[in-house]
PyMOL Python script that loads the backbone (N, CA, C, O; Angstrom):
from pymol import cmd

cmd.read_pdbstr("""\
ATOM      1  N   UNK A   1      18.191-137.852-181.557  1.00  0.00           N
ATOM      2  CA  UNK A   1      19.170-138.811-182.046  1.00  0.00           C
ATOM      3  C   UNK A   1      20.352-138.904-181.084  1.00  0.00           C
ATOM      4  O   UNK A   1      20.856-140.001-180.844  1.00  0.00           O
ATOM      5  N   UNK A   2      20.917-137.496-180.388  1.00  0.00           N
ATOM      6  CA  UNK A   2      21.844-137.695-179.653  1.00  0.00           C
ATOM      7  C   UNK A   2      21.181-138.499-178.506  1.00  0.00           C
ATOM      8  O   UNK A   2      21.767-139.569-178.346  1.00  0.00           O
ATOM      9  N   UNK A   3      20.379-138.358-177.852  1.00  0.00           N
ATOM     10  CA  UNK A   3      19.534-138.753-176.535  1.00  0.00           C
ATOM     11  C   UNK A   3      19.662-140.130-176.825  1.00  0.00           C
ATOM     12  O   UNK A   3      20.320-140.806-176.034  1.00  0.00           O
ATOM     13  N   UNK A   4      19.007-140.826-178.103  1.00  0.00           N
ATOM     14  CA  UNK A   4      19.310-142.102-178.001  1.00  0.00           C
ATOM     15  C   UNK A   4      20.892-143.003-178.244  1.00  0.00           C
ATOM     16  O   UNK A   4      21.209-144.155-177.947  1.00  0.00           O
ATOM     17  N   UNK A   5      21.500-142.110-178.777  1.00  0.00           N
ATOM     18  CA  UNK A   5      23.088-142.774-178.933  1.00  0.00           C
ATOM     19  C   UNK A   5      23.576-143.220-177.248  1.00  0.00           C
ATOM     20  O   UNK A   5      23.982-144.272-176.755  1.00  0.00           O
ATOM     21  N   UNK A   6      23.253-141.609-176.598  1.00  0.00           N
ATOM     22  CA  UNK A   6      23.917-141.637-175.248  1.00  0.00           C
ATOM     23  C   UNK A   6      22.858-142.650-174.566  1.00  0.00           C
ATOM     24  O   UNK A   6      23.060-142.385-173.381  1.00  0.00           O
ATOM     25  N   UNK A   7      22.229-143.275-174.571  1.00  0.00           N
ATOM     26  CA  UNK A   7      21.487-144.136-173.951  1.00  0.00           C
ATOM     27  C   UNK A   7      22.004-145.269-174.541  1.00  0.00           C
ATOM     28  O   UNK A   7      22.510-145.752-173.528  1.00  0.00           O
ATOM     29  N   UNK A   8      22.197-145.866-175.205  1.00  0.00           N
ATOM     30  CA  UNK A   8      22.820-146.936-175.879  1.00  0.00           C
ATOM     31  C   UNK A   8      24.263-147.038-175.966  1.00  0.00           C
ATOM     32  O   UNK A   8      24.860-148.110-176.072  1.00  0.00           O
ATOM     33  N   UNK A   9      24.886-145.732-175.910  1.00  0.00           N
ATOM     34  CA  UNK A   9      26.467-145.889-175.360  1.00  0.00           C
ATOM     35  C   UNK A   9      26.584-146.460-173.563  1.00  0.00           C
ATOM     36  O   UNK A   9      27.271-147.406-173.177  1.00  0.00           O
ATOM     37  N   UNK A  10      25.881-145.750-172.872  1.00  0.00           N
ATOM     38  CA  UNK A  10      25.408-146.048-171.556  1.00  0.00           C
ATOM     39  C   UNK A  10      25.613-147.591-171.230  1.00  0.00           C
ATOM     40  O   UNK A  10      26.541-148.299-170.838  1.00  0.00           O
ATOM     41  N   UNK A  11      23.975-147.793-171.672  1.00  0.00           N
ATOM     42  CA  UNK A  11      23.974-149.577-171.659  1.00  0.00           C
ATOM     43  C   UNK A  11      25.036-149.820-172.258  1.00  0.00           C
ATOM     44  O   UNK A  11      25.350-150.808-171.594  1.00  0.00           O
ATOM     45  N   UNK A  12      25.809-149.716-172.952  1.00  0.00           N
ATOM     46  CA  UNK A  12      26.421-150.856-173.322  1.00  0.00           C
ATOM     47  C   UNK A  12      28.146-150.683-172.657  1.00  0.00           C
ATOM     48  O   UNK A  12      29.019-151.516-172.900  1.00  0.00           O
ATOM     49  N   UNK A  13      28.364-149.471-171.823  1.00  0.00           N
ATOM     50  CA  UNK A  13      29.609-149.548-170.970  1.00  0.00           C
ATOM     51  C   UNK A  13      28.787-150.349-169.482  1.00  0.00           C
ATOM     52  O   UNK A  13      29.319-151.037-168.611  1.00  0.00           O
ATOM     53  N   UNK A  14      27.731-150.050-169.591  1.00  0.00           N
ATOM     54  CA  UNK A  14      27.210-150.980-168.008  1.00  0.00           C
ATOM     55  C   UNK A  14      27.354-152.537-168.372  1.00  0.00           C
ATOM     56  O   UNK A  14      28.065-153.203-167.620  1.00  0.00           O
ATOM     57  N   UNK A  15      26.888-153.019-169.198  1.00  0.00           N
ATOM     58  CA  UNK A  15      27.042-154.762-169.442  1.00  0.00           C
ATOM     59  C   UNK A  15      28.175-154.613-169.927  1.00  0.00           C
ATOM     60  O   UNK A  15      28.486-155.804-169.898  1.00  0.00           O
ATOM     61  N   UNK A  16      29.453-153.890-170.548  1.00  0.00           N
ATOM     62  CA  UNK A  16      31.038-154.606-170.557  1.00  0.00           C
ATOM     63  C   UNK A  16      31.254-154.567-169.172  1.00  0.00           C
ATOM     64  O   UNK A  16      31.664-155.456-168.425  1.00  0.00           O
ATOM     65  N   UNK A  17      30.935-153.463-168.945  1.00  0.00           N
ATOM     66  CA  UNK A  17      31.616-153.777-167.052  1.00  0.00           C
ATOM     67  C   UNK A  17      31.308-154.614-165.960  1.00  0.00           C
ATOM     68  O   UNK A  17      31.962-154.922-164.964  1.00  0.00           O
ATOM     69  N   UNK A  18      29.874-155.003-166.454  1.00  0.00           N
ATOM     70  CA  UNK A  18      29.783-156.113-165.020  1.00  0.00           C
ATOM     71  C   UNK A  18      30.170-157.245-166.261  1.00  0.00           C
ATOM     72  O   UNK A  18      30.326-158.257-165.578  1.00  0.00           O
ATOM     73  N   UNK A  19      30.343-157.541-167.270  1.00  0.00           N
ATOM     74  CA  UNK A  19      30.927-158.837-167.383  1.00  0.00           C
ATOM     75  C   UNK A  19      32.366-158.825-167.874  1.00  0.00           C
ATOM     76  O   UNK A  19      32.600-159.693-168.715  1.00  0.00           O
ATOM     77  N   UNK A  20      33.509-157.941-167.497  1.00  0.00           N
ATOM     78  CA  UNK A  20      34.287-157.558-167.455  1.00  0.00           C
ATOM     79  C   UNK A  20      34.773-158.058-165.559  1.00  0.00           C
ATOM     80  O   UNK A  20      35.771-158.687-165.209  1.00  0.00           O
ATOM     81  N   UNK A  21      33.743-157.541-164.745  1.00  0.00           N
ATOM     82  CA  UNK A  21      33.601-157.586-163.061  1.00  0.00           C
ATOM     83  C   UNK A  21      34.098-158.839-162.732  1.00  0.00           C
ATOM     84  O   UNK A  21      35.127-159.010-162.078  1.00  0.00           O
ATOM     85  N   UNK A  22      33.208-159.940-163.285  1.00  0.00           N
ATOM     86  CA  UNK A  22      32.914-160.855-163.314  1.00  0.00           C
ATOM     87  C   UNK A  22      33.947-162.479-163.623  1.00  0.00           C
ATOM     88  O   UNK A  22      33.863-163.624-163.181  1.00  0.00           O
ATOM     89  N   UNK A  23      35.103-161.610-164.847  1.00  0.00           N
ATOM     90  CA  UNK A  23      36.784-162.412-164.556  1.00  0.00           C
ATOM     91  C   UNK A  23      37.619-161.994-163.564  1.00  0.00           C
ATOM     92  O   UNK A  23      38.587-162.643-163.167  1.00  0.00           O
ATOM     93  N   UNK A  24      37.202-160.702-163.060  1.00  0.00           N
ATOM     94  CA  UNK A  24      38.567-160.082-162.044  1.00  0.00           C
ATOM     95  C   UNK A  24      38.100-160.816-160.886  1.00  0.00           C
ATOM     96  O   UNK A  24      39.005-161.167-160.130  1.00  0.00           O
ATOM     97  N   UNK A  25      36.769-161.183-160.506  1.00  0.00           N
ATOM     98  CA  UNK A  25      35.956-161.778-159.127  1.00  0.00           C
ATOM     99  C   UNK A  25      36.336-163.001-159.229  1.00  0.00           C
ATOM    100  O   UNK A  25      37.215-163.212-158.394  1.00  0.00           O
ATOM    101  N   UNK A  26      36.047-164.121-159.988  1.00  0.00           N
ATOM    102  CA  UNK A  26      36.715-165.583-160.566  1.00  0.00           C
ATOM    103  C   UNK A  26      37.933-165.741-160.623  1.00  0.00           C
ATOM    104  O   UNK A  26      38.230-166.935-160.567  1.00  0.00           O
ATOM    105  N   UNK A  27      38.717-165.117-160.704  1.00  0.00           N
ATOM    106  CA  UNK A  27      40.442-165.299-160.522  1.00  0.00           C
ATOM    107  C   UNK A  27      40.411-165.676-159.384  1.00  0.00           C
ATOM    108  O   UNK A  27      39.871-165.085-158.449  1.00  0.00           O
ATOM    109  N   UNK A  28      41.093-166.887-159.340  1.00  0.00           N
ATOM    110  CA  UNK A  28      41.862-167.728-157.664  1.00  0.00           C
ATOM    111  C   UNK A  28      43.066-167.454-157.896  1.00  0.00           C
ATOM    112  O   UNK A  28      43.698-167.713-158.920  1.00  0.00           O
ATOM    113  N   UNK A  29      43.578-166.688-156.542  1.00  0.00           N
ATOM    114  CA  UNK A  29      44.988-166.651-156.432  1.00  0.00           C
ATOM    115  C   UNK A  29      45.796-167.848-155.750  1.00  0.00           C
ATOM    116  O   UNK A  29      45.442-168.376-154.696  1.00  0.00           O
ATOM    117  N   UNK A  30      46.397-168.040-156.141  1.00  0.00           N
ATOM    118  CA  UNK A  30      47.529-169.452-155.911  1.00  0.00           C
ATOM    119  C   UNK A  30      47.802-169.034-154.428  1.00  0.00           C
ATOM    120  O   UNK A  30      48.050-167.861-154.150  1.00  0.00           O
ATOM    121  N   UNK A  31      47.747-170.121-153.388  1.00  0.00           N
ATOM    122  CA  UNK A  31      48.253-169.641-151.956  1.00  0.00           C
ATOM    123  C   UNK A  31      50.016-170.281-152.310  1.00  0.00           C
ATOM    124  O   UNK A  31      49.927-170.777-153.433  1.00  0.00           O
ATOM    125  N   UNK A  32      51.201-170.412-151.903  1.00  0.00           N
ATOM    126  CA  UNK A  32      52.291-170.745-151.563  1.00  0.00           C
ATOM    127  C   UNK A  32      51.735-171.757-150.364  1.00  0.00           C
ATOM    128  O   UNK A  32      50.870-171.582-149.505  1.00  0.00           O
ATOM    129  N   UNK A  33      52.365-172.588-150.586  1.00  0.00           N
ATOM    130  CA  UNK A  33      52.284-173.732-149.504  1.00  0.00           C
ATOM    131  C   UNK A  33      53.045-174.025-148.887  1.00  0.00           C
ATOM    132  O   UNK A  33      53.740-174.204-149.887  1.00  0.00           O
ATOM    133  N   UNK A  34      53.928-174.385-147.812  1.00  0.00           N
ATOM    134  CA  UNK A  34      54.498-174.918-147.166  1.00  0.00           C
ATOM    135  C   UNK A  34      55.234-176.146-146.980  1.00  0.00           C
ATOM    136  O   UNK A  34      54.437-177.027-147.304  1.00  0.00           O
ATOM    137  N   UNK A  35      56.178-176.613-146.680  1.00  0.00           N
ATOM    138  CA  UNK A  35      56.626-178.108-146.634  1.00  0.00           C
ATOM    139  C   UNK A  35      56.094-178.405-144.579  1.00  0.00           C
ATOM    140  O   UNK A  35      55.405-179.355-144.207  1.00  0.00           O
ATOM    141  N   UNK A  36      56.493-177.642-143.925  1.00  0.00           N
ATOM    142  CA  UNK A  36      56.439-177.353-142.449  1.00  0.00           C
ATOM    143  C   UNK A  36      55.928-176.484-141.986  1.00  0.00           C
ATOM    144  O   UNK A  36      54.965-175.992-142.574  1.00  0.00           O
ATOM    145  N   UNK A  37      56.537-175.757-140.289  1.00  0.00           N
ATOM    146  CA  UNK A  37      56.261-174.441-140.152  1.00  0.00           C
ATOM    147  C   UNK A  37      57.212-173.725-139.882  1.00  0.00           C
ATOM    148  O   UNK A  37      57.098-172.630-139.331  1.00  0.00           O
ATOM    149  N   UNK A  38      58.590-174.395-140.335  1.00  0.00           N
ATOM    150  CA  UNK A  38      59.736-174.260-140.276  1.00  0.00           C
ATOM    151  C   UNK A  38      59.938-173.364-141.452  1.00  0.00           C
ATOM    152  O   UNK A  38      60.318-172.194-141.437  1.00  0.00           O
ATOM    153  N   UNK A  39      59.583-174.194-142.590  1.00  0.00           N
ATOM    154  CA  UNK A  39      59.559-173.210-143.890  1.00  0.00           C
ATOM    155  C   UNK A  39      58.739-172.010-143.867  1.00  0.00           C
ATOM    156  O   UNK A  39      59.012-171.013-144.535  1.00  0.00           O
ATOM    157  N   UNK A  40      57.285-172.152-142.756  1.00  0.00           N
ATOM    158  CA  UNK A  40      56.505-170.826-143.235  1.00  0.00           C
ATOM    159  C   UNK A  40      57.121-169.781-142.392  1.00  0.00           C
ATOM    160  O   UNK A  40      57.409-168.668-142.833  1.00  0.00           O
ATOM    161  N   UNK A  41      57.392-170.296-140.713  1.00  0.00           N
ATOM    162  CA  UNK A  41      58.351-169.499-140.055  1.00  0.00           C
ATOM    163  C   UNK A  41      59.693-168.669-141.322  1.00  0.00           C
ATOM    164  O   UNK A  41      59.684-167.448-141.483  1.00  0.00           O
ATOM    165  N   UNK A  42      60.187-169.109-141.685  1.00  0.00           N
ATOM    166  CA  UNK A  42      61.182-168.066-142.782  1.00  0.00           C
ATOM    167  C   UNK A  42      60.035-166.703-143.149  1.00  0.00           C
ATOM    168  O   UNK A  42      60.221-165.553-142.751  1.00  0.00           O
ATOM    169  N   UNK A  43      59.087-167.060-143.818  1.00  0.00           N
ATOM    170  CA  UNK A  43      58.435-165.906-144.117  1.00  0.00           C
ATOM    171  C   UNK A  43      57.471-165.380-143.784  1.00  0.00           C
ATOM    172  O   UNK A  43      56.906-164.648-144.597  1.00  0.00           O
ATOM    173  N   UNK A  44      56.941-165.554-142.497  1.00  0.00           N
ATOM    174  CA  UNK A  44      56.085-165.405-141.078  1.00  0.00           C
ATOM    175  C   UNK A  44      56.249-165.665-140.430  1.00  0.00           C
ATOM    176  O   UNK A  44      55.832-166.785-140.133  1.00  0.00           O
ATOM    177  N   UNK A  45      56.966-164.978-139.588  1.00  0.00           N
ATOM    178  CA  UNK A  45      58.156-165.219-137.998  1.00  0.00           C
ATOM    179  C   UNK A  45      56.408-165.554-136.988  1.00  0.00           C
ATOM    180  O   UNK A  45      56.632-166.256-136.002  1.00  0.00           O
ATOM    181  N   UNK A  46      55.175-165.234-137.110  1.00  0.00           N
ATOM    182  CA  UNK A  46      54.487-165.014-135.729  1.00  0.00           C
ATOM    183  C   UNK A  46      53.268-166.131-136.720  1.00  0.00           C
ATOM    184  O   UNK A  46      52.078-166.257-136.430  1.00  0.00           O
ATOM    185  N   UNK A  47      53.711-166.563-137.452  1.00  0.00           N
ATOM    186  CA  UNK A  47      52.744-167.930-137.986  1.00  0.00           C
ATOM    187  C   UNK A  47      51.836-167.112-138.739  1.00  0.00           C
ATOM    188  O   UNK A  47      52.161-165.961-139.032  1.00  0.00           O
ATOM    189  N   UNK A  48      50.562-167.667-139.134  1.00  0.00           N
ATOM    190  CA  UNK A  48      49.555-166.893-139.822  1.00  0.00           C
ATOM    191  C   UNK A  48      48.169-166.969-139.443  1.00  0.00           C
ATOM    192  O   UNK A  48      47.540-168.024-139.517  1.00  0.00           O
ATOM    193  N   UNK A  49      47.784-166.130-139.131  1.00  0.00           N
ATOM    194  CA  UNK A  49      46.209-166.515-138.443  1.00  0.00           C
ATOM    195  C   UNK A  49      44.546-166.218-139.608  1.00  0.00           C
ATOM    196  O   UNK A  49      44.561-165.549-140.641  1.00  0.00           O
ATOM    197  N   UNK A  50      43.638-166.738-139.182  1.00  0.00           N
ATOM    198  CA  UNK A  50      42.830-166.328-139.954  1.00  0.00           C
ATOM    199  C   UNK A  50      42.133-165.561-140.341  1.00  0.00           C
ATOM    200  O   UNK A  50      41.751-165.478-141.508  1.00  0.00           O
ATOM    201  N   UNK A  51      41.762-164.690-139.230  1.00  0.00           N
ATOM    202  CA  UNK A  51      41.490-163.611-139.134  1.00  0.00           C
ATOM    203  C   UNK A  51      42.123-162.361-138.217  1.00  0.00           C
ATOM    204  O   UNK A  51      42.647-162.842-137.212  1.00  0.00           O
ATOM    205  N   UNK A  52      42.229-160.989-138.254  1.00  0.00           N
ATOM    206  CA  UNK A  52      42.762-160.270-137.488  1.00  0.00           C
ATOM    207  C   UNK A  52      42.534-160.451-135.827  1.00  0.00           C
ATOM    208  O   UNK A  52      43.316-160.130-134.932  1.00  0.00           O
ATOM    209  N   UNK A  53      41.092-161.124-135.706  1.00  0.00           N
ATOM    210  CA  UNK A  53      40.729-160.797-134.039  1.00  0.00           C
ATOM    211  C   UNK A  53      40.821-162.402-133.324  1.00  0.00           C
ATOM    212  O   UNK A  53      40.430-162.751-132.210  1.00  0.00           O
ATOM    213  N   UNK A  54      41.522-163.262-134.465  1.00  0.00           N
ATOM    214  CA  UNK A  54      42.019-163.782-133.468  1.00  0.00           C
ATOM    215  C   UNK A  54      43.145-163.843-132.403  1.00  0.00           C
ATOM    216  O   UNK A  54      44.245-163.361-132.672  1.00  0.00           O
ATOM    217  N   UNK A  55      42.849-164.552-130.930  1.00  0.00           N
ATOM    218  CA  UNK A  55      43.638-164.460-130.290  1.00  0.00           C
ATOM    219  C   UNK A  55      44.620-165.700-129.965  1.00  0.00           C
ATOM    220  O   UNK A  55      44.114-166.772-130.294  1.00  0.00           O
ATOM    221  N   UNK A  56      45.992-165.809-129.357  1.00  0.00           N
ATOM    222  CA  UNK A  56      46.816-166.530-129.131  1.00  0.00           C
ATOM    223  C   UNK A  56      46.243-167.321-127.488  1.00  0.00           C
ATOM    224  O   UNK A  56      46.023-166.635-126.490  1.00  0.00           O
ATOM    225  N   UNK A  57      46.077-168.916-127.522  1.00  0.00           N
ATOM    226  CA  UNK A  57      45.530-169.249-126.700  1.00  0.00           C
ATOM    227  C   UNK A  57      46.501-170.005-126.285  1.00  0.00           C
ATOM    228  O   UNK A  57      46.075-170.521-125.252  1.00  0.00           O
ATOM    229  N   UNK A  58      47.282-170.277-126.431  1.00  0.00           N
ATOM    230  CA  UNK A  58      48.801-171.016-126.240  1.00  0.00           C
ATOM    231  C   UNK A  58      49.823-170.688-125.386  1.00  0.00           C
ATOM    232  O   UNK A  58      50.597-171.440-124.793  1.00  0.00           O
ATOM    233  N   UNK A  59      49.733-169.222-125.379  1.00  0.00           N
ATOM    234  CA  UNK A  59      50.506-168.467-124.163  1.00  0.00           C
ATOM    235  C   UNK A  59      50.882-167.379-125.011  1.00  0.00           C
ATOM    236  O   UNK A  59      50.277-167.006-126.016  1.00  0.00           O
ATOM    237  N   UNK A  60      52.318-166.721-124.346  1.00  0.00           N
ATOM    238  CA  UNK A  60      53.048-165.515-124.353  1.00  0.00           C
ATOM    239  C   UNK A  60      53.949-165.926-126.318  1.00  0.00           C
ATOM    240  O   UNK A  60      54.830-166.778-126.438  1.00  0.00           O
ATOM    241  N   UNK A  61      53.481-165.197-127.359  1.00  0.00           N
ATOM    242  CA  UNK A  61      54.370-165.453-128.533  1.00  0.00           C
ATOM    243  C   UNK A  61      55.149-164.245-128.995  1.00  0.00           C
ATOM    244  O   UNK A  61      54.503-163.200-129.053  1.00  0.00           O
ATOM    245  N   UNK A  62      56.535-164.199-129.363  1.00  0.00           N
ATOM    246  CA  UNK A  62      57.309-163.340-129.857  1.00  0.00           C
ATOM    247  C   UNK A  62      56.984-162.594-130.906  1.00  0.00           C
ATOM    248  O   UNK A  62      57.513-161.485-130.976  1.00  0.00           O
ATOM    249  N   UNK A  63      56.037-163.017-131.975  1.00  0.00           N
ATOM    250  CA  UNK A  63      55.442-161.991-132.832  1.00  0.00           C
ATOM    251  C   UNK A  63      54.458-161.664-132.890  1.00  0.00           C
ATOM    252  O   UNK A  63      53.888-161.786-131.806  1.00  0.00           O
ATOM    253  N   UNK A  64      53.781-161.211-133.753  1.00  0.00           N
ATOM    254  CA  UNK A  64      52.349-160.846-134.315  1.00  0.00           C
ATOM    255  C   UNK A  64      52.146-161.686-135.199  1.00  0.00           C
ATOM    256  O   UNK A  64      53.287-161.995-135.541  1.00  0.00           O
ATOM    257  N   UNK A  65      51.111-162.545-136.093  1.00  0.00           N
ATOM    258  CA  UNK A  65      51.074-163.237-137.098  1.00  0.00           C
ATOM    259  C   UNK A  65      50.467-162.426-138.325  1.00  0.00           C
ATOM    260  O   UNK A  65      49.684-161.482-138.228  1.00  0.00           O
ATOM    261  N   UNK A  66      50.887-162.877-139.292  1.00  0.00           N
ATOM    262  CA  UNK A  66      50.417-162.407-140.562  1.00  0.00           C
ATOM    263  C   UNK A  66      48.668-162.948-140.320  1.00  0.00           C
ATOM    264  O   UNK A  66      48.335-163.473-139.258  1.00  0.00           O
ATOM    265  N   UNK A  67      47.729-162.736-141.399  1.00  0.00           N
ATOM    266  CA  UNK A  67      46.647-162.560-141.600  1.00  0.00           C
ATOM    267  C   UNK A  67      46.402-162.874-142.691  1.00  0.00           C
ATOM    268  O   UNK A  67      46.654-162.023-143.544  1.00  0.00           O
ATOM    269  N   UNK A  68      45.814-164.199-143.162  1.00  0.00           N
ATOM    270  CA  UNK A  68      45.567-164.775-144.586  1.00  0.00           C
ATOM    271  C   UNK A  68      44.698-165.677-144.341  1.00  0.00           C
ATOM    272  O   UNK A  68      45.023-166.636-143.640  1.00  0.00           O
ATOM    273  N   UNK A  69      43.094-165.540-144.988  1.00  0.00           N
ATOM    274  CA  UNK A  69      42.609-166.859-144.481  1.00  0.00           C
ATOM    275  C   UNK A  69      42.805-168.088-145.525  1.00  0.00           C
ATOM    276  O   UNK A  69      42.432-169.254-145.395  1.00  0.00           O
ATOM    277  N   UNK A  70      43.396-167.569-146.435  1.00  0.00           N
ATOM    278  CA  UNK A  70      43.582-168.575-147.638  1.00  0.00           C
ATOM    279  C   UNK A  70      44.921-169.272-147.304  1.00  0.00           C
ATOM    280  O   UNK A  70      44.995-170.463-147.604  1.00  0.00           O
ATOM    281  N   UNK A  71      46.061-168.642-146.682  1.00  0.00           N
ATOM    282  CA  UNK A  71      47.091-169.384-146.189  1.00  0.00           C
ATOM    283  C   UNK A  71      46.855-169.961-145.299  1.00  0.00           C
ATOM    284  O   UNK A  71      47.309-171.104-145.245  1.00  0.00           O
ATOM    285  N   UNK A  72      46.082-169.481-144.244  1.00  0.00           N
ATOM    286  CA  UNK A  72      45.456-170.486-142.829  1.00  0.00           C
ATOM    287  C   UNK A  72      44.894-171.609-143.293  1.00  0.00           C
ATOM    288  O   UNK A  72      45.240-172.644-142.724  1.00  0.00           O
ATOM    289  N   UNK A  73      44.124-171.692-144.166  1.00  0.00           N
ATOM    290  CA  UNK A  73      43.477-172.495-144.627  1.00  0.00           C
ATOM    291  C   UNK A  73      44.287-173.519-145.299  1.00  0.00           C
ATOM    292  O   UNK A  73      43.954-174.697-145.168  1.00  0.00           O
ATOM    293  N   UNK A  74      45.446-173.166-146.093  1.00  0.00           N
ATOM    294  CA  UNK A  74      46.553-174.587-146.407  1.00  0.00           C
ATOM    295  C   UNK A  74      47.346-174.785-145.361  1.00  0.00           C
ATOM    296  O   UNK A  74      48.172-175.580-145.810  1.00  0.00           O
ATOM    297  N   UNK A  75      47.651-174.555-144.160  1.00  0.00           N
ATOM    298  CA  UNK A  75      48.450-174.815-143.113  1.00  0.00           C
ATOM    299  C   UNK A  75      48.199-175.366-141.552  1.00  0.00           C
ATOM    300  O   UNK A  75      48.910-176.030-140.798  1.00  0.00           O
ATOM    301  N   UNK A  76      46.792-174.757-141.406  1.00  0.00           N
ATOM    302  CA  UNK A  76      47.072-174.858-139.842  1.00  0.00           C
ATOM    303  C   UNK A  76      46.733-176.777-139.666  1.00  0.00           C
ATOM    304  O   UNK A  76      46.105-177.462-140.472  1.00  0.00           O
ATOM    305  N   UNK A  77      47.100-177.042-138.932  1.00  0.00           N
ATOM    306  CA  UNK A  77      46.645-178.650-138.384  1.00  0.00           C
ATOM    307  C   UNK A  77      46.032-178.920-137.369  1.00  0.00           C
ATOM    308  O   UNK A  77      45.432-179.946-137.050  1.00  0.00           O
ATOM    309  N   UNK A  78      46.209-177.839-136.773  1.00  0.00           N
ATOM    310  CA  UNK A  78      45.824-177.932-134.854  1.00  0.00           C
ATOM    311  C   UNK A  78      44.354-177.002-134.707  1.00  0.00           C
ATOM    312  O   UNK A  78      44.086-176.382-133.678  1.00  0.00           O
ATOM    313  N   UNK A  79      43.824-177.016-135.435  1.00  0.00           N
ATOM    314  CA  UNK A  79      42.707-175.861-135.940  1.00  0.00           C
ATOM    315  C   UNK A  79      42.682-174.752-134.694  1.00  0.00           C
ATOM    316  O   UNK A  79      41.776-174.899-133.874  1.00  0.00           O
ATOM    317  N   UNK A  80      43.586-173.690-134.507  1.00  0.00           N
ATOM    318  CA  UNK A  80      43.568-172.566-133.346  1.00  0.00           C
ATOM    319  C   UNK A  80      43.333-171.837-133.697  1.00  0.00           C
ATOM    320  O   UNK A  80      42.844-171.033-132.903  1.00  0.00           O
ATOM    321  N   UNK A  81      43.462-171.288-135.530  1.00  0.00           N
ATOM    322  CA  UNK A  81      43.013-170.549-136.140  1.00  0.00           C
ATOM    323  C   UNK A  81      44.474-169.226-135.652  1.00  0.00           C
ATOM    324  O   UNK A  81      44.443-168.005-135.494  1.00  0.00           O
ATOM    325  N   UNK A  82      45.423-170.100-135.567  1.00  0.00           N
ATOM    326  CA  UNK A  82      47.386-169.317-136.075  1.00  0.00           C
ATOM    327  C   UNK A  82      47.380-170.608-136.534  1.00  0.00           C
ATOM    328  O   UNK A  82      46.857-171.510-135.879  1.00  0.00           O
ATOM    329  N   UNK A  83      47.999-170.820-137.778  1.00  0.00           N
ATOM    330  CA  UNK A  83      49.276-171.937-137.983  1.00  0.00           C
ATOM    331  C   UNK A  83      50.379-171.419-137.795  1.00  0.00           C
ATOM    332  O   UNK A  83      50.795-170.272-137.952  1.00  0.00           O
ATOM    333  N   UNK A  84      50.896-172.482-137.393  1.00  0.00           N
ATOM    334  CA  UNK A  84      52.875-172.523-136.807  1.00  0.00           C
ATOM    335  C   UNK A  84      53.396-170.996-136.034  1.00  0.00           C
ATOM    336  O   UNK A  84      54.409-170.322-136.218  1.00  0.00           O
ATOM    337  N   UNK A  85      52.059-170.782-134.978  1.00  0.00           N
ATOM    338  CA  UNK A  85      53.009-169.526-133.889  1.00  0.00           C
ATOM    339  C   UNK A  85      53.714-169.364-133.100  1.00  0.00           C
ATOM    340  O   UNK A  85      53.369-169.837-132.017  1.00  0.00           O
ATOM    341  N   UNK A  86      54.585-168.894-133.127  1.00  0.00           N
ATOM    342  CA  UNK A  86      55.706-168.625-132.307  1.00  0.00           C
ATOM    343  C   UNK A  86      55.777-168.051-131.035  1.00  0.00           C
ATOM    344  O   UNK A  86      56.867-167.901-130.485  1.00  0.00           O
TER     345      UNK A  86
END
""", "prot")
cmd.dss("prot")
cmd.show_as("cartoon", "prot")
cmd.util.cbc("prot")
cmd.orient("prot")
């Protein structure tokens, strides 16, 4: 009797948890958008790139850029993969 409780307590913390998994994975986080790169410059002096290994093809820039591909993705225009670097 115990053998089968704990088997049925089991299953049934495994299916709350993957469909429990399953709202925390579906949540979209809101990106902040921009008016310019004037405005994003205030809160990313080195612009924002999309991934870490990209590189600056533009020349010599004063910062490092933040790393967001969800902010890259509402900003850049010039597709270099930095928006607005400095």
């Amino acid at each position: 009797m115990k053998r089968i409780f704990a088997i049925l307590l089991y299953f049934g913390l495994v299916l709350g948890l993957s469909f429990g998994a399953n709202d925390v994975a579906s949540a979209k986080t809101k990106v902040k958008t921009y008016k310019n790169c004037t405005a994003l410059n205030k809160d990313y002096k080195g612009g924002v790139a999309r991934t870490s290994s990209v590189k600056n093809k533009g020349g010599k820039t004063k910062y490092k850029p933040h790393v967001s591909k969800a902010l890259y993705d509402a900003s850049d225009r010039d597709k270099d993969f930095i928006a607005c670097e400095k």
